[in-house]
C-alpha positions in Angstrom: 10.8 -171.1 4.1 7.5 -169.1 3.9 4.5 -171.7 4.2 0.4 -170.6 4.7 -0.7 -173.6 7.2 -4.7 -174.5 6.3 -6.1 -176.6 9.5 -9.3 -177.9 8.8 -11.1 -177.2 12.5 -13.1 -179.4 12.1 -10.9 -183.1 11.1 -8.9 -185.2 13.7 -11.9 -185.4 16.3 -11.5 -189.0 16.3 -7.7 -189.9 14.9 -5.3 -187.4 16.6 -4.5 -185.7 20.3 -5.0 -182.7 21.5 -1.7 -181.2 21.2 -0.8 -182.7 18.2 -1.0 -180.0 15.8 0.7 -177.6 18.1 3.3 -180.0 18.0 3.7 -180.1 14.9 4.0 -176.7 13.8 6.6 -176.3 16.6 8.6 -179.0 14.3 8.1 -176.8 11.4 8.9 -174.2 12.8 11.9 -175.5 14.5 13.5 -176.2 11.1 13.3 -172.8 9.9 9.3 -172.5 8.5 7.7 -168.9 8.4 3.9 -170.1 9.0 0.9 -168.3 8.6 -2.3 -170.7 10.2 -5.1 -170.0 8.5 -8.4 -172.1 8.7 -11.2 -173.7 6.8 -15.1 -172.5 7.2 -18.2 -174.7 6.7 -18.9 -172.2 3.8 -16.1 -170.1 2.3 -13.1 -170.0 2.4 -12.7 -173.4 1.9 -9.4 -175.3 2.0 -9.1 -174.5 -2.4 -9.8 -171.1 -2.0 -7.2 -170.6 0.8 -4.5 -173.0 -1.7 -5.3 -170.2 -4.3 -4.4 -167.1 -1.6 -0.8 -168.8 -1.1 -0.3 -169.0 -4.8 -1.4 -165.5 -5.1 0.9 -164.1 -2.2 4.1 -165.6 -3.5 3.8 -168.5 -0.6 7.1 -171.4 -1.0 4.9 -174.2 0.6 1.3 -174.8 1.5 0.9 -177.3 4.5 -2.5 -178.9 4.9 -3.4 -180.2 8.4 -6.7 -182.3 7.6 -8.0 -185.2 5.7 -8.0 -186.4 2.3 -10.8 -183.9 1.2 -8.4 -181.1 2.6 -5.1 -182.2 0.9 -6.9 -183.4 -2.3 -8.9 -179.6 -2.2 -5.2 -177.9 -1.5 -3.4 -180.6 -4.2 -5.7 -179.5 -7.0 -4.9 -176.1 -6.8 -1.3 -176.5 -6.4 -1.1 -178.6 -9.2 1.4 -177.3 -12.1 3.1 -174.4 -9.6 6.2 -174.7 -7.7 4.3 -174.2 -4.5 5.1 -177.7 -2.6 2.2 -179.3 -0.5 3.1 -180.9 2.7 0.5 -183.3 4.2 0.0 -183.5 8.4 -2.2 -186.4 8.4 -5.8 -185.5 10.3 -8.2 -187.6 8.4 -8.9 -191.5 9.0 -7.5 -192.8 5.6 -4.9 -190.1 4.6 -4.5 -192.2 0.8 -2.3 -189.8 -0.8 0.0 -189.5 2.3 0.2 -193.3 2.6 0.4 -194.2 -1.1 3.6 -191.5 -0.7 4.8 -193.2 2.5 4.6 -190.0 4.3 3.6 -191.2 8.1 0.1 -190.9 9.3 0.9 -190.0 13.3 1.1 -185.8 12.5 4.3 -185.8 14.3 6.2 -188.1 12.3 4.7 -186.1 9.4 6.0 -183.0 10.4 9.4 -184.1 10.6 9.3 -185.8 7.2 8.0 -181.7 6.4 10.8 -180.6 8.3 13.7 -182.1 6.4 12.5 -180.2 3.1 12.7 -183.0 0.5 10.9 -182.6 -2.5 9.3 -185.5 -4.6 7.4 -185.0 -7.8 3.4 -186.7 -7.6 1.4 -187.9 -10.9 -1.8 -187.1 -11.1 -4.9 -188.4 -13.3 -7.2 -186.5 -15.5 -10.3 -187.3 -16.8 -13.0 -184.9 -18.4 -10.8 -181.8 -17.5 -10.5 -182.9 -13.8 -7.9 -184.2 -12.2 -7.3 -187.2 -9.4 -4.9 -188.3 -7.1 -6.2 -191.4 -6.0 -8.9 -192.9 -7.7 -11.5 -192.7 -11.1 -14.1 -194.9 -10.7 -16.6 -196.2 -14.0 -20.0 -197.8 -13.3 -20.9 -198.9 -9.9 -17.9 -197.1 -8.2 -19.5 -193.7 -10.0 -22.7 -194.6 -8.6 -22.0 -195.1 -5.0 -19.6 -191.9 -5.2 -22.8 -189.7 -6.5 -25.0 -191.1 -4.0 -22.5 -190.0 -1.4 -21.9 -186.5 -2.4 -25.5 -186.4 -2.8 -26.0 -187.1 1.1 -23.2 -185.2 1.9 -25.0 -181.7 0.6 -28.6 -183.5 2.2 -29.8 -184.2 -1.7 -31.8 -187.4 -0.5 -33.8 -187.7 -3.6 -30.6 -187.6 -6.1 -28.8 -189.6 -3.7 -31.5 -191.9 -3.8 -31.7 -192.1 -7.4 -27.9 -193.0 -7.7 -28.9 -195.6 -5.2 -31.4 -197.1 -7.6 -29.1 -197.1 -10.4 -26.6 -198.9 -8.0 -29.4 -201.6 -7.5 -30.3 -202.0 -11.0 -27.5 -201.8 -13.2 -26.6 -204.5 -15.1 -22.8 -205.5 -16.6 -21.4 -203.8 -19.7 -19.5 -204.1 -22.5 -16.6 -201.5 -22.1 -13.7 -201.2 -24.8 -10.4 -200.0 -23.7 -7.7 -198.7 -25.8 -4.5 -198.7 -24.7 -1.3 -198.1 -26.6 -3.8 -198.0 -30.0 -4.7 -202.0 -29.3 -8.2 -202.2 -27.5 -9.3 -204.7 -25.1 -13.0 -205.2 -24.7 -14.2 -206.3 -21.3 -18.2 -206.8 -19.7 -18.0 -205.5 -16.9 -20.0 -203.5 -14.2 -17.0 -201.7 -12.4 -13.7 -200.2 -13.2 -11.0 -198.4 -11.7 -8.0 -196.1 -12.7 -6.1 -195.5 -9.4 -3.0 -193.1 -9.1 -2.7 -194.2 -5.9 -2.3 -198.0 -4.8 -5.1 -197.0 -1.5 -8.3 -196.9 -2.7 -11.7 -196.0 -0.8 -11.1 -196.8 2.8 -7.4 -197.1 2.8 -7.8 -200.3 0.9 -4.2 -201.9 -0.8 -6.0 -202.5 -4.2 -2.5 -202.3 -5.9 0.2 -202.4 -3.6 2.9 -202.2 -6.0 1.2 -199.1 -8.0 3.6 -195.7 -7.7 2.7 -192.3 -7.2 5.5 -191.0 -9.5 6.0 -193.6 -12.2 4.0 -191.6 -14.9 1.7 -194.7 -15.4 -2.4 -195.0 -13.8 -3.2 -198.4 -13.2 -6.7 -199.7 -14.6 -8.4 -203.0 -13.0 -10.8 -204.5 -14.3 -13.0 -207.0 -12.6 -15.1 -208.3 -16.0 -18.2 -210.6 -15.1 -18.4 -209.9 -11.7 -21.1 -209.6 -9.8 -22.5 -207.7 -6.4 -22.2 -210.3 -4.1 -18.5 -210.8 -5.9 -17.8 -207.6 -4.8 -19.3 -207.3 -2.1 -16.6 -210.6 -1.1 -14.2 -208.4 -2.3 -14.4 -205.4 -0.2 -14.9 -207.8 2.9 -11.5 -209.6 2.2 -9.9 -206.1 1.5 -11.2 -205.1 5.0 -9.7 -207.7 7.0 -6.5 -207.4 5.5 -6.6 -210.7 3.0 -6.1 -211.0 -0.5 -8.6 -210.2 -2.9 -10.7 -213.8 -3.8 -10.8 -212.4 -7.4 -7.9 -210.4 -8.8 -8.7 -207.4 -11.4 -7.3 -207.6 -14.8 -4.4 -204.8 -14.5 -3.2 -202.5 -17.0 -1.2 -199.9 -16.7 -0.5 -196.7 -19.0 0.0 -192.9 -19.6 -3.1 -192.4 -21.6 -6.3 -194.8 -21.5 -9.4 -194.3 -23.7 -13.0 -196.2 -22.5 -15.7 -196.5 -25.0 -19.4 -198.3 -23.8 -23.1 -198.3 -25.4 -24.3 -197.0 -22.2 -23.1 -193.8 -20.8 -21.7 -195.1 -17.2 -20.8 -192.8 -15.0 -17.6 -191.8 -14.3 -16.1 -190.2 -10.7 -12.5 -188.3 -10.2 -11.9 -188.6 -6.6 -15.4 -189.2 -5.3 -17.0 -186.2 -7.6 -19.2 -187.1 -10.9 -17.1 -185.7 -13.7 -19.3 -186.9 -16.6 -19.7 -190.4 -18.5 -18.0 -192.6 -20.7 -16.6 -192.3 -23.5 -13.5 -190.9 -21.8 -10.3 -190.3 -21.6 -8.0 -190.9 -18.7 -4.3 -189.2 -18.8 -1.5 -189.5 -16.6 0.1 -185.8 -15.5 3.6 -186.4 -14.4 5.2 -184.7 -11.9 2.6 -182.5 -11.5 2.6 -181.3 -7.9 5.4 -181.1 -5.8 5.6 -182.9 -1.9 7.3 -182.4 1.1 8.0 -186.8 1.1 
């Protein structure tokens, strides 16, 4: 099987060995892979542009060796072609490799890689983007901005998303699924494709990567400090002290007076109103 290999240089400093990635590819290439390594810059070509050279040279497989930015780069570009993405985990949270079950040591990864097994991933979509893992509305959206903001050393719009973190109030939020609508106040929700979420949180631990349904939850009248309490239980492995109101579904449409923002995967996509649809089967895995 002809793969391209894209190694981000510059993940793994802190969650894998030295040889690892050697390693691996000897796996690979023990079970009959035909890799060509090629790697990511700070500038160009970056781990999407290098996903779009092994569509455009007739490549079987693309194999990302990096973190989730890398694989969900590499995943977006794949998406819809019969190009198959296998994942060797070099990132600290690796959520679409773990909501798959693929092993985060990239050794174990590359044997699961190895054994050529094809599974079909959902993805979301929202605003003409799509998501593996997470689309976050309101406070979510906010923190996500500021961080991409930061990220690209934008301190003044990252500190403006800060400020509408601090200040923002709860909202009324209608949403319609299967043409009956529930109306929630709220000042965060989430529709996950993936049941990690942020930091290699469990949010949903029953939620499927290949069911054809997103998950929504809903945490209505809760506060900061509530959430706050949230994300330290999630951390320390305990159950959530207030569970989200859950729906599931294959289309989801969010109405609100006040045009909250709305993240797909970390990046702003735009602002309610929206609609959130489920792609299924959309990108093909070595799992």
């Amino acid at each position: 099987m002809r793969a391209l290999l894209i190694v981000n240089p510059a993940a793994g400093k802190r969650t894998a060995g030295p040889h690892d990635l050697d390693d691996a590819i000897a796996v690979m290439r023990d079970a009959g892979f035909a890799l060509d390594r090629v790697e990511t810059e700070s500038d160009r070509p970056t781990a999407g542009d290098l996903a779009q050279r092994a569509l455009a040279e007739g490549y079987e497989a693309c194999i990302t060796a990096g973190g989730d930015g890398t694989v969900q780069s590499v995943a977006g570009a794949l998406a819809g072609t019969d190009v198959v993405l296998g994942i060797l985990p070099f990132g600290t949270h690796m959520n679409v490799a773990h909501g798959f079950g693929i092993p985060l040591e990239p050794i174990d990864a590359a044997h699961v890689i190895a054994r050529k097994r094809v599974r079909s991933c959902d993805a979301g979509e929202v605003h003409g983007r799509i998501f593996f893992e997470t689309a976050g509305i309101g406070l979510d959206a906010e923190l996500a901005g500021a961080a991409r903001h930061a990220e690209r050393g934008r301190w003044r719009d990252a500190f403006d998303r800060i400020g509408r973190y601090v200040t923002q109030g709860t909202h009324r939020v209608n949403i319609t699924i299967d043409d009956k609508t529930h109306a929630h106040r709220v000042m965060q929700i989430l529709v996950l494709n993936s049941p990690y979420y942020g930091w290699g949180f469990p949010l949903l631990p029953d939620a499927a990567m290949d069911d054809g349904l997103l998950d929504v939850a809903v945490f209505p009248r809760m506060g900061r400090v509530a959430l706050l309490r949230g994300v330290v239980a999630l951390l320390r492995g305990e159950p959530l002290p207030h569970r989200p109101i859950r729906y599931r579904a294959k289309r989801i449409e969010m109405t609100s007076g006040a045009a909250l923002a709305v993240h797909a995967d970390g990046k702003i996509v735009g602002a309610l109103p929206a609609t959130f649809a489920c792609r299924r089967g959309v990108l093909k895995v070595f799992a």
